[in-house]
N, C-alpha and C positions, 0 to 999 in steps of 0.2 A: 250211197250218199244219204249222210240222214236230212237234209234240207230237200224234201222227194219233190215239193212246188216249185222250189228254187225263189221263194221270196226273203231270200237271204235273214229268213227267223227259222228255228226250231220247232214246230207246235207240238205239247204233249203228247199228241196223238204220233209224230213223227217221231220224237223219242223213242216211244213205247214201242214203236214197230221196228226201231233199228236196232236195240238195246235187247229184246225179247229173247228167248231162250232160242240158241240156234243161228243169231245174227252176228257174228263179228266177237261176243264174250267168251270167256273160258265156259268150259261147260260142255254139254253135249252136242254134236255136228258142228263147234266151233274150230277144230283145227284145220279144214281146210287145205288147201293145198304151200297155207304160208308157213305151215308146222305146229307142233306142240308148243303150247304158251302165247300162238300170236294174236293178239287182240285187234281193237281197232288201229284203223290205219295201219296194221302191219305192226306196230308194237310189239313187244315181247313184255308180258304179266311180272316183269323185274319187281316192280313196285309193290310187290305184295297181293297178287290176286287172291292167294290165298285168305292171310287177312280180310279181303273184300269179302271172300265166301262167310268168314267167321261171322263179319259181322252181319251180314244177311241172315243168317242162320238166327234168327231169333229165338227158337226153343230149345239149342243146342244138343239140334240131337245127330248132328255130323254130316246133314245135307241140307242142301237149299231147295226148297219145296218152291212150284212155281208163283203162290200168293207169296212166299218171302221176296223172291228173286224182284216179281213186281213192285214189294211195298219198295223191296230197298232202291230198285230204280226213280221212281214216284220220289222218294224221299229225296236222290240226288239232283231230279230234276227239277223239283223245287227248292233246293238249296241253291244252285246256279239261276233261278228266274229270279232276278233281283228285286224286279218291279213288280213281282207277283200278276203280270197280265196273261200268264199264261204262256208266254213264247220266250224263246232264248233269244236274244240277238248273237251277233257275230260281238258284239261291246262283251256281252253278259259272260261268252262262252271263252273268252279270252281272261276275264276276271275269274273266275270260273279257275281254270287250268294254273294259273297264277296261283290263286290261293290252295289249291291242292300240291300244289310244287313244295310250298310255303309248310305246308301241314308233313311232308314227306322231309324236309331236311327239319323240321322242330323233331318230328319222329327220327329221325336217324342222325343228329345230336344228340337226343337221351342216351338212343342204343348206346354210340359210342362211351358217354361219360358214366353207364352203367358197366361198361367190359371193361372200364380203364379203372373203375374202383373196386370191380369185381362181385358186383353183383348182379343178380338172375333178375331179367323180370318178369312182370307178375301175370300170370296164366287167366 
């Protein structure tokens, strides 16, 4: 559970300890007994974990070093902290999921109207 106080917020520090290398993400001691690919909450990394690793991967040298792995968490957890105080609410974490839903069909209507005109995209 990443809300560990149960004060129904997030705090960075609860992030960082759930998100960490080893907790519930792709990566290493992540498969667990829910399988290959499953993420939080039992999810399956469909959505592109891969991609997630790219872009973590900020010196592109084909692995996520644990200071990427962190900045890129940091970076996500501060895109979902609306109000910049530092905590996620149960509001923020739902606008949050929404707008990455949002970001995955804008991404996979490009794909689409790229394979339907036939061209490759770009690496």
């Amino acid at each position: 559970m990443i809300d560990s106080d149960k004060n129904g917020q997030i705090s960075r520090a609860e992030f960082a300890a759930h998100h960490g290398p080893g907790h519930g993400m792709q990566g290493e001691g992540s498969e667990g007994h829910r399988g290959m690919g499953a993420g939080m909450g039992g999810h399956r990394g469909g959505h592109g974990g891969g991609m997630m690793a790219r872009m973590a991967d900020t010196n592109n040298d084909g692995a996520v070093s644990q200071a990427e792995f962190t900045a890129a968490a940091a970076q996500r957890f501060d895109r979902i902290d609306a109000n910049k105080d530092g905590q996620i609410t149960a509001e923020e974490r739902q606008a949050g999921r929404t707008a990455m839903h949002e970001r995955w069909r804008e991404h996979r209507g490009h794909n689409m109207q790229e394979k339907s005109s036939g061209e490759r995209p770009a690496n």
